[in-house]
C-alpha positions in Angstrom: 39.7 22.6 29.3 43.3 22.6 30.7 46.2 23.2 28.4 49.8 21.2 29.0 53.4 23.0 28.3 54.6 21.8 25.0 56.6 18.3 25.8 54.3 17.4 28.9 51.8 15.0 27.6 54.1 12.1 27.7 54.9 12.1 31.6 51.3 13.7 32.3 50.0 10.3 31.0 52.1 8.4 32.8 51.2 9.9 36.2 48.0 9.1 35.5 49.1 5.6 34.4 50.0 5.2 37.6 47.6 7.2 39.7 47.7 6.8 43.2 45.7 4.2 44.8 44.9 6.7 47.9 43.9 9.4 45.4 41.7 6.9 44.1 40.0 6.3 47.2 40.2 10.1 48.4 37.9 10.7 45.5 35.4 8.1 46.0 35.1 8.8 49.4 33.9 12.2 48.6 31.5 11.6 45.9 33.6 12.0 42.4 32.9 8.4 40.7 34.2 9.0 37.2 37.5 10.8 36.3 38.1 10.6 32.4 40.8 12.8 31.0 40.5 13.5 27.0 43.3 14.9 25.1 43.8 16.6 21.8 47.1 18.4 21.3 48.1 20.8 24.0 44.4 20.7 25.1 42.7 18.1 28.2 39.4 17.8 28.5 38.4 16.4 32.0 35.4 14.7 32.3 33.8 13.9 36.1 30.4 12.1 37.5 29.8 13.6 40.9 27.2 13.0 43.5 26.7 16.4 44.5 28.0 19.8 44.0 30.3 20.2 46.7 32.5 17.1 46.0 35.2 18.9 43.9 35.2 21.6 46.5 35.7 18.9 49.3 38.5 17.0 47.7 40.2 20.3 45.7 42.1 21.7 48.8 42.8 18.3 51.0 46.7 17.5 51.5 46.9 14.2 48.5 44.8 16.4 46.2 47.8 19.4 46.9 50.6 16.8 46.6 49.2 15.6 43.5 48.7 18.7 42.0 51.8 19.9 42.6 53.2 16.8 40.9 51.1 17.6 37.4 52.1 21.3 37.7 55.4 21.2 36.4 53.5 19.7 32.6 50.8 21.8 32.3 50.0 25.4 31.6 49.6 27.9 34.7 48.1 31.4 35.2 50.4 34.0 37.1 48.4 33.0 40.3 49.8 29.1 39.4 46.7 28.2 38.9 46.0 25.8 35.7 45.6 27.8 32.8 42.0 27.0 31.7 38.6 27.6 29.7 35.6 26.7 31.3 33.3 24.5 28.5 29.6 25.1 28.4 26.9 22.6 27.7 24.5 23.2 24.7 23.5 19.6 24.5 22.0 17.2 26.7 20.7 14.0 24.4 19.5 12.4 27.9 19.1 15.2 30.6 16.7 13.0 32.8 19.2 10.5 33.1 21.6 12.1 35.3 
């Protein structure tokens, strides 16, 4: 889960209103085929279907990926390294494990 700076969620969702078509395609060219972003308060819960393991690494440190980033920064909550300030979520329920 990521957290947003108090204020942020209104222009956060409309970046992603208007996501970039070429960020779009970045991602689907590198195996990440659902993005779904849920929000609840200060908190964003970011759901992704990838085709293998790596495709977050591959897309995480190319140049659109940076720009973007940099772009969402200024809303959400960072560490001191500016990193988003996050939890990682662990799953304790699978209804359909075969499935994926």
């Amino acid at each position: 889960m990521l957290r947003l700076k108090p204020g942020g969620f209104d222009e956060y969702k409309r970046l992603h209103d208007n996501v970039w078509p070429e960020l779009v395609a970045t991602f689907a060219e590198n195996g990440i085929t659902q993005v779904t972003i849920f929000h609840a308060d200060s908190q964003l819960f970011i759901y992704s279907e990838i085709s293998d393991a790596q495709a977050w690494e591959r897309v995480w440190n190319l140049d659109i990926h940076l720009r973007w980033a940099k772009d969402l920064e200024q809303y959400m909550e960072l560490t001191a390294e500016g990193t988003p300030d996050s939890t990682d979520l662990t799953e304790i329920f699978d209804m359909f494990p075969d499935q994926h």
